[in-house]
ROSE-4610 file (N, C-alpha, C; in Angstrom, 1 decimal, always signed):
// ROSE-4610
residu = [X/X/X/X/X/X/X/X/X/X/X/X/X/X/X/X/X/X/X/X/X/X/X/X/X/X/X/X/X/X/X/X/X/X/X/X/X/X/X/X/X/X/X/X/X/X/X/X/X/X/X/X/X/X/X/X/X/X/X/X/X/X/X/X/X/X/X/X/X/X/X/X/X/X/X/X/X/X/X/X/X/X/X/X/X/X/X/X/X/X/X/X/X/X/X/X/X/X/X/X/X/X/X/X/X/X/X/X/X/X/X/X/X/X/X/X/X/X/X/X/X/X/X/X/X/X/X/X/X/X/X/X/X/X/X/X/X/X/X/X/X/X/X/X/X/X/X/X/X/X/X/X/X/X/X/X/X/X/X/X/X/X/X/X/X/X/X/X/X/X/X/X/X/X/X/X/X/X/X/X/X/X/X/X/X/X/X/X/X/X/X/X/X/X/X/X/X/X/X/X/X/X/X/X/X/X/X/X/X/X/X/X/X/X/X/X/X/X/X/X/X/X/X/X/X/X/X/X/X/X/X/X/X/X/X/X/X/X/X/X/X/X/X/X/X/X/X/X/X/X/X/X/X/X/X/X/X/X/X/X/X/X/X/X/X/X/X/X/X/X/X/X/X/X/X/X/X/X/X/X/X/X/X/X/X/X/X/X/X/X/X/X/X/X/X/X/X/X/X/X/X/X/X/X/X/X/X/X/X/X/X/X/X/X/X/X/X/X/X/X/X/X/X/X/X/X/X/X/X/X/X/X/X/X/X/X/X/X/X/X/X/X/X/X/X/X/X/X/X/X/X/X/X/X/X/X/X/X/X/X/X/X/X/X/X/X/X/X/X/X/X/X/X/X/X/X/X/X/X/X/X/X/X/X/X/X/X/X/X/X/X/X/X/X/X/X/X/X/X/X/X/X/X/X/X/X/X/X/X/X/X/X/X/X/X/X/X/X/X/X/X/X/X/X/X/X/X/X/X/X/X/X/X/X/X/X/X/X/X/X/X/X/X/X/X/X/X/X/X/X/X/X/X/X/X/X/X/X/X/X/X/X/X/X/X/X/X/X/X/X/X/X/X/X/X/X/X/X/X/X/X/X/X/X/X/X/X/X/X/X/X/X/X/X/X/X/X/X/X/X/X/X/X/X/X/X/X/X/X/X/X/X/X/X/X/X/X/X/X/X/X/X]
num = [1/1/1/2/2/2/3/3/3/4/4/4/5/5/5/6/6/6/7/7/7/8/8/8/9/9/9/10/10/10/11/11/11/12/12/12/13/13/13/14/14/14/15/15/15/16/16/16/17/17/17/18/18/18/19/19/19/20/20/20/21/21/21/22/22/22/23/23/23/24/24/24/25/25/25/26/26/26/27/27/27/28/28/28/29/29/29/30/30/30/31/31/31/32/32/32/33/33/33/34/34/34/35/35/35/36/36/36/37/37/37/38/38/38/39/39/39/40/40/40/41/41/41/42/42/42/43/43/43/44/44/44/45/45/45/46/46/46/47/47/47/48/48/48/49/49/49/50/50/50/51/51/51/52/52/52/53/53/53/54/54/54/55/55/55/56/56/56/57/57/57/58/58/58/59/59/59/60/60/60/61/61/61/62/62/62/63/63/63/64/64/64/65/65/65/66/66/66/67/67/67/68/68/68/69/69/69/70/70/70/71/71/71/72/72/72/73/73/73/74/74/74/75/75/75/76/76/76/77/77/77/78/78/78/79/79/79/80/80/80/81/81/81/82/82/82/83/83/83/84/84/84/85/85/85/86/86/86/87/87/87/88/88/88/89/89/89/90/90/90/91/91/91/92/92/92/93/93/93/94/94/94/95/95/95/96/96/96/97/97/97/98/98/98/99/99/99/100/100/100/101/101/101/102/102/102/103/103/103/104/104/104/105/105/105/106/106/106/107/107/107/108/108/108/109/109/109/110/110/110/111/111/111/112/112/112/113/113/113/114/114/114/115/115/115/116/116/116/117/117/117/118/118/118/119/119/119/120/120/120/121/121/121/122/122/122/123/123/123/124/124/124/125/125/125/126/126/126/127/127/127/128/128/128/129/129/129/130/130/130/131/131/131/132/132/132/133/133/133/134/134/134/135/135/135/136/136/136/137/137/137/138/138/138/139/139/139/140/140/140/141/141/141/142/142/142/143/143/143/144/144/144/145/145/145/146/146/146/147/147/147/148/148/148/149/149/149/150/150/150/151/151/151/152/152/152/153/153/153/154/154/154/155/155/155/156/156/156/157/157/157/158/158/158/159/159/159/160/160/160/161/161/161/162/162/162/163/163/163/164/164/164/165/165/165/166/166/166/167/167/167/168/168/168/169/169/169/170/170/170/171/171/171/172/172/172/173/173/173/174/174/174]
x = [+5.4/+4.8/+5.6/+7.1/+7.7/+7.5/+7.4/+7.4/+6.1/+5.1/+3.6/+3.6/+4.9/+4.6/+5.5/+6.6/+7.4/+6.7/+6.2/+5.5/+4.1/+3.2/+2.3/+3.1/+4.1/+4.5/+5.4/+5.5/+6.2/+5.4/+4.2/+2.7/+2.6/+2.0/+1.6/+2.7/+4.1/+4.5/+5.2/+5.2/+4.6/+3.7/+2.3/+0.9/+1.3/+1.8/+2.3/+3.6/+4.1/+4.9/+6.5/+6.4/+7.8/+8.5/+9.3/+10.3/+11.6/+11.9/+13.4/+12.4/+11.7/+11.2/+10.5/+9.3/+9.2/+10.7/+11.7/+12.5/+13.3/+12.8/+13.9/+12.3/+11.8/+10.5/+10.7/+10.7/+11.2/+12.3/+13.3/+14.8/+14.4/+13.8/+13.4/+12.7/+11.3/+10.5/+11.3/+12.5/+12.8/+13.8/+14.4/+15.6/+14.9/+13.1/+12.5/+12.2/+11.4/+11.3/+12.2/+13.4/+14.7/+14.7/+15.1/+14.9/+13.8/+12.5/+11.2/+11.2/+11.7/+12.0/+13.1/+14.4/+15.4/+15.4/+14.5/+14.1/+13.1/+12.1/+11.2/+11.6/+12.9/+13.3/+14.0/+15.3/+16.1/+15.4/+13.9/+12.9/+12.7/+12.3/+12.0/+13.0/+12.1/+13.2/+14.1/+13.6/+14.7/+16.3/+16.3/+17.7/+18.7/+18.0/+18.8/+19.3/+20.4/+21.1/+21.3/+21.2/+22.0/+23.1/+23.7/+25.2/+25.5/+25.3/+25.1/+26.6/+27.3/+28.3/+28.2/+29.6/+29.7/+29.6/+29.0/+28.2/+29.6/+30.8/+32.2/+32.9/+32.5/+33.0/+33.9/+35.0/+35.2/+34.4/+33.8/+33.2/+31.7/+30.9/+29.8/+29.6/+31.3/+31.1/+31.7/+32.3/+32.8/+31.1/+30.6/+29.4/+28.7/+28.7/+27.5/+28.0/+29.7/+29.8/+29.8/+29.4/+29.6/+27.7/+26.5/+25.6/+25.1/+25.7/+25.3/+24.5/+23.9/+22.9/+21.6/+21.8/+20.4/+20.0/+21.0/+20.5/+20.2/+20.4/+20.5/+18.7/+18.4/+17.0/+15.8/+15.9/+15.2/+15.5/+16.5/+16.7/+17.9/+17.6/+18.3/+19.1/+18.5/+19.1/+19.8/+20.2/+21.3/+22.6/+23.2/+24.3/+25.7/+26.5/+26.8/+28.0/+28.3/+29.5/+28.7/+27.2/+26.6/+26.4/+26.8/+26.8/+25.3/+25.3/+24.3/+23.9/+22.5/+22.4/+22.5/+22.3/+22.1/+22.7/+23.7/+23.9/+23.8/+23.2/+23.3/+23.3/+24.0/+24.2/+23.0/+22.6/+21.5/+22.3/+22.9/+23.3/+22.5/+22.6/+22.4/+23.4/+23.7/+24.7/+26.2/+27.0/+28.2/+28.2/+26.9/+26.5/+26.0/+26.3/+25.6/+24.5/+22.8/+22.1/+21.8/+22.1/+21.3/+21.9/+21.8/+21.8/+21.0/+20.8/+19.8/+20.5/+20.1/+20.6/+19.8/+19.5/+18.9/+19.3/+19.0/+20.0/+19.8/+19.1/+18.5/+17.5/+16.8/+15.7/+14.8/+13.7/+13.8/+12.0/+11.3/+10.1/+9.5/+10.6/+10.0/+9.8/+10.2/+10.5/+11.9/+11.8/+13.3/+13.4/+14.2/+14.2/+15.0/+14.5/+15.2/+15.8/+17.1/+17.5/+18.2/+18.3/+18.4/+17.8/+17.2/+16.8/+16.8/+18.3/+18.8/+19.1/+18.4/+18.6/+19.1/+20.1/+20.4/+19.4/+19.8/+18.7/+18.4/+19.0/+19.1/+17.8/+18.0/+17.3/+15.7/+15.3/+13.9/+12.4/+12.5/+11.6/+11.2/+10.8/+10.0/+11.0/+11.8/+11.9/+13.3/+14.1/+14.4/+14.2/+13.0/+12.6/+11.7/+11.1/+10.2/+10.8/+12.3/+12.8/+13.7/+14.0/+14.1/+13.2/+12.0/+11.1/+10.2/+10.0/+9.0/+10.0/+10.6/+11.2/+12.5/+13.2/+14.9/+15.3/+14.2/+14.0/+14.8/+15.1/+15.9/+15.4/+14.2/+13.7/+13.2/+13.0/+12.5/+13.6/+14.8/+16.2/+16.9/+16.3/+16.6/+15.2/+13.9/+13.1/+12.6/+12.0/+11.4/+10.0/+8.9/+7.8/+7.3/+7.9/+7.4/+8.7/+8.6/+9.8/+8.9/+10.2/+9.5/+10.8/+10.2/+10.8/+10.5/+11.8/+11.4/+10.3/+9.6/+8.7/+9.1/+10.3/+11.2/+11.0/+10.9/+11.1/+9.9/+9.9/+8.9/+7.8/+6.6/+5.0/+5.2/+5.1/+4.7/+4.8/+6.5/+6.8/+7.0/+6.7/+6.1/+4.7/+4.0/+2.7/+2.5/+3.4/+3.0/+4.1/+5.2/+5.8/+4.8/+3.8/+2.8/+3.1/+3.9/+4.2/+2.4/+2.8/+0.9/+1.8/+1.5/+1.7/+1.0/+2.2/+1.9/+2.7/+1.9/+2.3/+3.4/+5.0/+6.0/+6.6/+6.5/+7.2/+5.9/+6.0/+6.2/+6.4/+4.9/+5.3/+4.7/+5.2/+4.6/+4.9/+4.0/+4.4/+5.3/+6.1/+6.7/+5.4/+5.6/+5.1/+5.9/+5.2/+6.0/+5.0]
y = [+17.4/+18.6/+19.1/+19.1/+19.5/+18.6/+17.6/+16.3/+16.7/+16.7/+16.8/+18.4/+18.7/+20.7/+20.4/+20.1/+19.8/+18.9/+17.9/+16.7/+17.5/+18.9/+19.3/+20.0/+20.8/+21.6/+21.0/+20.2/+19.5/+18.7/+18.5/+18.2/+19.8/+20.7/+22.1/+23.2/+22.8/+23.5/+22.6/+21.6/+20.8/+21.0/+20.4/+21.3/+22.3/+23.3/+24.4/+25.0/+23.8/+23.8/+24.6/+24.4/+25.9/+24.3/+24.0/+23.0/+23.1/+24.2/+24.1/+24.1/+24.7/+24.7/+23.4/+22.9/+21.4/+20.1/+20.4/+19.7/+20.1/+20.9/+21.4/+20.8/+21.0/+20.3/+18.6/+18.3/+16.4/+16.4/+17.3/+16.7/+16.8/+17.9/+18.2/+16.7/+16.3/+15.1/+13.9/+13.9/+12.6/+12.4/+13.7/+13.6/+13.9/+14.3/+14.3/+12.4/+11.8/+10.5/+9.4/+9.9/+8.9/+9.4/+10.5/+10.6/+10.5/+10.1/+9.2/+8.5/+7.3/+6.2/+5.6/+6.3/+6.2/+6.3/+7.4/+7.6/+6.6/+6.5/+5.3/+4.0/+3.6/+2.8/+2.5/+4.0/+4.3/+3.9/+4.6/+4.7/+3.8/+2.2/+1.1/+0.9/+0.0/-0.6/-1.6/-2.2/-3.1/-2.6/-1.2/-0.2/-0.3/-1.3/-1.4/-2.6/-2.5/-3.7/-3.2/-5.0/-4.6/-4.8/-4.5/-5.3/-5.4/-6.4/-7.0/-6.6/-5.4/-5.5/-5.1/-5.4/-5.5/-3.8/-4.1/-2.4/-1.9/-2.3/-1.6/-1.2/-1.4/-1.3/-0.2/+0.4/+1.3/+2.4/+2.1/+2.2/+3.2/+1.7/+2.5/+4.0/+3.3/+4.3/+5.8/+6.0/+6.7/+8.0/+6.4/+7.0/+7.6/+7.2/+7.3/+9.1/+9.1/+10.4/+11.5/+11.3/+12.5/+13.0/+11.7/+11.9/+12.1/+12.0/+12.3/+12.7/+14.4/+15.2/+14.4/+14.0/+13.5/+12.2/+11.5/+10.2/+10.3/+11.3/+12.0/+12.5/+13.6/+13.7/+12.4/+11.4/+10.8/+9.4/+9.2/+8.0/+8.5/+9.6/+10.2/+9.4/+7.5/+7.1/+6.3/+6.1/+5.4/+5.8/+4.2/+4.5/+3.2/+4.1/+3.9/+2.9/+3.1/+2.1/+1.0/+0.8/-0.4/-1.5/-2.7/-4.1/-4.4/-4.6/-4.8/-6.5/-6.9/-8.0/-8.3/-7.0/-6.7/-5.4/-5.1/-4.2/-4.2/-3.5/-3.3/-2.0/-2.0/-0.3/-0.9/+0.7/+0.5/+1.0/+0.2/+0.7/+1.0/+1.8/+1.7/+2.0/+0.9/+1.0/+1.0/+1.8/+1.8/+3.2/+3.6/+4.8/+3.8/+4.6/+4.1/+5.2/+4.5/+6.0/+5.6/+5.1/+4.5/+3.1/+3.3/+2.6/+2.2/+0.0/+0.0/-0.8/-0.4/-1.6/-1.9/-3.3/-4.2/-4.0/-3.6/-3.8/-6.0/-6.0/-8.0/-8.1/-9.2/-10.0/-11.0/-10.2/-11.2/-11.3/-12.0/-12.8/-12.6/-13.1/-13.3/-11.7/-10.8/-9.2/-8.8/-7.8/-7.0/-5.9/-5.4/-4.0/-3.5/-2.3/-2.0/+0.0/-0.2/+0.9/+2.3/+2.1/+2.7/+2.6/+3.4/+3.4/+4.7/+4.8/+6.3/+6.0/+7.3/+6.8/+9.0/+9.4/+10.2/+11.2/+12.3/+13.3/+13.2/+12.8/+12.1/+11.4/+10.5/+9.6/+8.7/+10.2/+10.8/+10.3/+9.2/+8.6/+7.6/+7.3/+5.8/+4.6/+5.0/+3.4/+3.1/+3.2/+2.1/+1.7/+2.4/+1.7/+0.8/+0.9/+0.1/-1.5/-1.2/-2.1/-2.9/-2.0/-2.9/-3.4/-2.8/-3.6/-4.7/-4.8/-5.4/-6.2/-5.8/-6.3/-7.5/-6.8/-7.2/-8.9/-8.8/-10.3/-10.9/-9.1/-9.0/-9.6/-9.3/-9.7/-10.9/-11.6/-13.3/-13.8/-13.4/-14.2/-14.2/-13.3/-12.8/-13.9/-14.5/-15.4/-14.6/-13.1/-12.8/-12.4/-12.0/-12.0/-10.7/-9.9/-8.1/-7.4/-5.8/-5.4/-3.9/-3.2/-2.7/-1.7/-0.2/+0.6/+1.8/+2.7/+3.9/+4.7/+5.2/+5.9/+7.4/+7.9/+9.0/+9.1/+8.2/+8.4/+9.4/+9.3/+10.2/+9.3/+9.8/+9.2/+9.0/+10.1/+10.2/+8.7/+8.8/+7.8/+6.7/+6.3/+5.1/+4.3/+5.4/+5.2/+4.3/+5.2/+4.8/+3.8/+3.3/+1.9/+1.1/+0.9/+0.2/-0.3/+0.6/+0.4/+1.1/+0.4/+1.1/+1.5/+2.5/+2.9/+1.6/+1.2/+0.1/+0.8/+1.3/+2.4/+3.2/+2.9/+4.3/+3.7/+2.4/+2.2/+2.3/+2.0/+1.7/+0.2/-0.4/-2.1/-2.3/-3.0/-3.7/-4.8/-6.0/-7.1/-7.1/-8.5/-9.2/-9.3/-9.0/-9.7/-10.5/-12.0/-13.0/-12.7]
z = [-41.2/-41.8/-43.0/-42.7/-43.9/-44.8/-44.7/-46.1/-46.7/-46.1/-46.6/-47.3/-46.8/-47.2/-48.7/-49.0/-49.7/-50.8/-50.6/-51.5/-52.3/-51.3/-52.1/-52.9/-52.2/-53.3/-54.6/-54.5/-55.9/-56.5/-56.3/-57.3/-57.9/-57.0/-57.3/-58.4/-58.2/-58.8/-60.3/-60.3/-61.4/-62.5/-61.2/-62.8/-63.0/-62.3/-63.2/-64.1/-64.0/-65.1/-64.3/-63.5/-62.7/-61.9/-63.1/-62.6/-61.7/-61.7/-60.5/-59.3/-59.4/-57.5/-57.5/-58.6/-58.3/-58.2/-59.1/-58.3/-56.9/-56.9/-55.3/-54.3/-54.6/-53.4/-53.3/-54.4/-54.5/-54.4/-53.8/-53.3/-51.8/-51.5/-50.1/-49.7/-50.7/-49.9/-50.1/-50.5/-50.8/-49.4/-49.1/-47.9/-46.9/-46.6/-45.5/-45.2/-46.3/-46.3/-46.0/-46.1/-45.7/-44.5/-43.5/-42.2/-41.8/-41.8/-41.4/-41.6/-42.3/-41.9/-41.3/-41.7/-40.3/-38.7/-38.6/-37.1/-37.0/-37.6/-37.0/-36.9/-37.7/-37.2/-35.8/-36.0/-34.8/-33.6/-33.3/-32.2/-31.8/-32.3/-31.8/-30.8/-29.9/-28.7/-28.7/-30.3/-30.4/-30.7/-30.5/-31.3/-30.2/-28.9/-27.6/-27.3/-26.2/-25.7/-24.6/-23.9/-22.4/-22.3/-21.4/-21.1/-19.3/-19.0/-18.1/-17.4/-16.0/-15.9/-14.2/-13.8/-12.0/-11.7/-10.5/-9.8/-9.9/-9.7/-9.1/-10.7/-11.6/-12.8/-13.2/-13.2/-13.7/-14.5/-15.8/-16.8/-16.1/-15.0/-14.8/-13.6/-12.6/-11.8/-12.7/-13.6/-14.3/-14.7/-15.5/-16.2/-14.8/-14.3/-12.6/-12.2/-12.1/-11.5/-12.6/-13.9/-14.7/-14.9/-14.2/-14.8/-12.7/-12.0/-10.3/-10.7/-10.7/-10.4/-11.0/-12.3/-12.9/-12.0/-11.5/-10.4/-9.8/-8.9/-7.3/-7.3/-8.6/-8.4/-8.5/-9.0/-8.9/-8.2/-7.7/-7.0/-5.9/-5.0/-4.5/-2.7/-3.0/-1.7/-2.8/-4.1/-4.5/-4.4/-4.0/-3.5/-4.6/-5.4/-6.6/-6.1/-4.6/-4.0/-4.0/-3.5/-2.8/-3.7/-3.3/-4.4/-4.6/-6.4/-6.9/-6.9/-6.9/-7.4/-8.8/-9.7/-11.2/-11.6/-12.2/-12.9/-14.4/-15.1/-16.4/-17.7/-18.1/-19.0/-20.1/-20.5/-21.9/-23.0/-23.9/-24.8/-26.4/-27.0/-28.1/-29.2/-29.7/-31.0/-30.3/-29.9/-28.8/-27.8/-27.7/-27.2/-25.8/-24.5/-23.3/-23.1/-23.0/-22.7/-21.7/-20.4/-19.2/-18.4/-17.1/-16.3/-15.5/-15.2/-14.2/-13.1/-11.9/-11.3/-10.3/-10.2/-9.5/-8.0/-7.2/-5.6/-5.4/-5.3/-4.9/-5.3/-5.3/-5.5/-4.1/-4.0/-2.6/-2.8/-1.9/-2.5/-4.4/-4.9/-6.5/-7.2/-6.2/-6.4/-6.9/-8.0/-8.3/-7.6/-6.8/-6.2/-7.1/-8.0/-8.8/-8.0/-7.9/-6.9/-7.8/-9.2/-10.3/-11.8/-11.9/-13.4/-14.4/-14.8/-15.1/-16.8/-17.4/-19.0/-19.0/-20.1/-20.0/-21.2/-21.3/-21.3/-23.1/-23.6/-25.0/-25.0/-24.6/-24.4/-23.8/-23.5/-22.4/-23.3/-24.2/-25.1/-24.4/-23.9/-23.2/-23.8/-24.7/-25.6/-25.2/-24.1/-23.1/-22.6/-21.5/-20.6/-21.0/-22.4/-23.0/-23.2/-23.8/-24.0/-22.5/-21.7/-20.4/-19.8/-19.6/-18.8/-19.6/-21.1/-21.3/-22.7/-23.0/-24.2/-23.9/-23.3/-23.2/-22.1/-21.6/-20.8/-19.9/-19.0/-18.0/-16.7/-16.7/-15.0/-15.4/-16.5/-16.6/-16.6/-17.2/-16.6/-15.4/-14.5/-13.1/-12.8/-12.7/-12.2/-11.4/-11.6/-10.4/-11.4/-10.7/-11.1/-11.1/-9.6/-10.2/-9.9/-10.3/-10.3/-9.4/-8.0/-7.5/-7.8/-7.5/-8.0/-6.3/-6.4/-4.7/-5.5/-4.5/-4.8/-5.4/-4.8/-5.1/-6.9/-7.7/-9.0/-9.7/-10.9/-11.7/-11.5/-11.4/-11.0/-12.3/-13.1/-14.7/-15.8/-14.9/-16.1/-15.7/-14.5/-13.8/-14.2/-13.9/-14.7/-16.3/-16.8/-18.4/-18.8/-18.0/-18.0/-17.0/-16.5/-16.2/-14.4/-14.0/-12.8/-11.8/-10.6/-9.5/-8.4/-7.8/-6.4/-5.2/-4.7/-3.6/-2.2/-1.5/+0.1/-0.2/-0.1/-0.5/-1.8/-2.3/-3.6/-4.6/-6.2/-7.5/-7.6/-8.2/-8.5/-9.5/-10.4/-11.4/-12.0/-12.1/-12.8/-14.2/-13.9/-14.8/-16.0/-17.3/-18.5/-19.3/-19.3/-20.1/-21.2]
């Protein structure tokens, strides 16, 4: 809205001839236009990485006990000592926004026993990039990824997960 507010007003005050405020409008749309295309870049899920690291990590149990409370409500039987089949941090850039971790894999299923992205980061577009992008669970060889039912309906839903009895399942897309 500011760019489109800024851009009429440096047409409008143009035709009329009142040049410092039309140039102060085209400094405004020019430095709104570079942060719209920066963020829409930023936004994509390709702006992520994994990094594939051991449950016992220094690093993640560090990260795990400064972000407890936010884990605890939604995956409140994870247990940060218990050995993972998969651990992995979401980074973006050298920033960590999130942790997943896999507990095992068992009939061609991921039990996935955390999936914590920090409050930054509350845009669909790691999980976008974990579950459908990053080609974590096709290098793991399992086919669906099942998630506790304890998590957000919400955002289970719209990463394409179904309620199956007390978990969250949803196929692998190759």
């Amino acid at each position: 809205m500011n760019f489109a507010g800024a851009a009429i007003g440096t047409m409008y005050n143009a035709l009329l001839g009142i040049w410092p405020f039309a140039a102060m409008n085209a400094v405004i749309t020019v430095i709104d236009a570079y942060w719209m295309v920066r963020l829409s870049r930023e936004g994509r899920p390709a702006t992520y990485d994994l990094l594939r690291v051991d449950h016992d990590d220094p690093y993640v149990q560090h990260f795990l006990k400064i972000h407890a409370k936010g884990t605890r409500s939604h995956f409140p039987h994870f247990d940060p000592q218990a050995p993972t089949r998969a651990t992995v941090l979401v980074l973006r850039g050298d920033e960590t926004v999130g942790v997943v971790a896999i507990s095992d894999t068992t009939d061609r299923t991921a039990h996935v026993s955390l999936d914590y992205v920090t409050d930054r980061f509350r845009d669909y577009t790691p999980a976008t990039y974990v579950y459908e992008d990053s080609g974590l669970f096709e290098r793991l060889g399992v086919e669906h990824i099942q998630v506790p039912g304890t998590a957000d309906h919400k955002y289970l839903r719209r990463m394409g997960f179904r309620p199956h009895e007390d978990e969250w399942v949803r196929e692998v897309r190759v």
